[in-house]
C-alpha positions in Angstrom: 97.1 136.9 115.3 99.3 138.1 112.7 102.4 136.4 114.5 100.3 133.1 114.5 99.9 132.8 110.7 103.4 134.2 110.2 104.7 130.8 112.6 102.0 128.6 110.6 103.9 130.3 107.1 106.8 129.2 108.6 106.3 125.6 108.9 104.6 125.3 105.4 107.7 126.8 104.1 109.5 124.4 106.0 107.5 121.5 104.7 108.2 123.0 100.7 112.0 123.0 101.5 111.9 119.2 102.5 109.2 118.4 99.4 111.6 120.8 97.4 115.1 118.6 97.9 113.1 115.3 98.3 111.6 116.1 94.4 115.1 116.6 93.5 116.8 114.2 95.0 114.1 111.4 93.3 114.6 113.0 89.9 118.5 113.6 89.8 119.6 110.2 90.6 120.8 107.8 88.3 119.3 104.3 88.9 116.1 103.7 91.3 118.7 102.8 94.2 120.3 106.3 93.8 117.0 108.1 93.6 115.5 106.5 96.4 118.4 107.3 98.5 118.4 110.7 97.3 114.7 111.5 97.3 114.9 110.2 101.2 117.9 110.9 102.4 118.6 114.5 101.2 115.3 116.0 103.2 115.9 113.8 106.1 119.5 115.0 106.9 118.4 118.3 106.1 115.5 117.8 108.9 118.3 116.1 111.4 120.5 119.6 110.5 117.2 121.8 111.4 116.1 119.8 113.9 119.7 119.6 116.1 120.3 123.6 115.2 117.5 125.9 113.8 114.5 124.8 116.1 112.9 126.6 119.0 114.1 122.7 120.6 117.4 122.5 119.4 120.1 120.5 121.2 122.8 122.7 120.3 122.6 126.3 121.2 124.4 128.4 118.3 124.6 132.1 118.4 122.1 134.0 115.6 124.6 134.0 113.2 125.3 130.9 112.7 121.9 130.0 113.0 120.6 132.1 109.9 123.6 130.9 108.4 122.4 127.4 108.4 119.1 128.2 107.9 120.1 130.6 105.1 122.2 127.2 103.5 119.3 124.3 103.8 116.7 127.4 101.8 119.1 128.2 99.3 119.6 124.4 98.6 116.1 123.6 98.7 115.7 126.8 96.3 118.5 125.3 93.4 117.0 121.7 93.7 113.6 124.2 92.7 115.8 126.0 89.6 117.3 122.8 88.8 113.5 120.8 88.3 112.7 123.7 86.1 110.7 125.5 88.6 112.1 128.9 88.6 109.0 131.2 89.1 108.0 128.9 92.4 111.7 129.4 93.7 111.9 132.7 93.2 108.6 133.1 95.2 109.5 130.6 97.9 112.7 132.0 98.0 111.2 135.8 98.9 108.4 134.6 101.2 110.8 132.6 103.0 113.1 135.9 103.1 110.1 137.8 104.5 109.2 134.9 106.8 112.5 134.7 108.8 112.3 138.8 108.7 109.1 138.9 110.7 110.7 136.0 113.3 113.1 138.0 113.9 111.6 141.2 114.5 109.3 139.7 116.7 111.8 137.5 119.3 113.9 141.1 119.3 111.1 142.5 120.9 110.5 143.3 124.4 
């Protein structure tokens, strides 16, 4: 049960680290074309990284380390684009829960 709501965490966090550099990307650029492309295209090559790499489906097989180093790369952007829209306390707590999150994944596929 526990490991259930722990995967269902996981994908909401996912889901706040897209929102997170989409928000971002829509309020940093400069002119609507630059926004647009920004607010889109940030969390969708962020998705195509996750997607090809991090996911139980990936297409490329990379050892664990390189995997959580990825992964660890795509949070701690989605958590600056937080600090940088002026939401601190959320990225702080994102940032832990997340933390926590990939912790319990871990623990879990390690054992038998």
């Amino acid at each position: 049960m526990f490991k259930v709501l722990n995967l269902a965490l996981r994908f909401m966090l996912e889901l706040i680290l897209l929102f997170s550099i989409g928000y971002w990307g829509f309020h940093y650029g400069s002119g609507l074309a630059a926004q647009v492309a920004l607010g889109i295209g940030l969390p969708l090559l962020a998705a195509v990284i996750w997607g090809m790499t991090i996911s139980p489906k990936a297409r490329v097989k990379l050892p664990l380390a390189v995997v959580l180093l990825i992964e660890f790369l795509i949070f701690a952007t989605a958590v600056a684009c937080l600090i940088d829209s002026g939401l601190i306390t959320f990225a702080i707590v994102f940032a832990i829960v997340a933390m926590a999150n990939r912790f319990f994944v871990i623990k879990w596929r390690m054992q038998p």
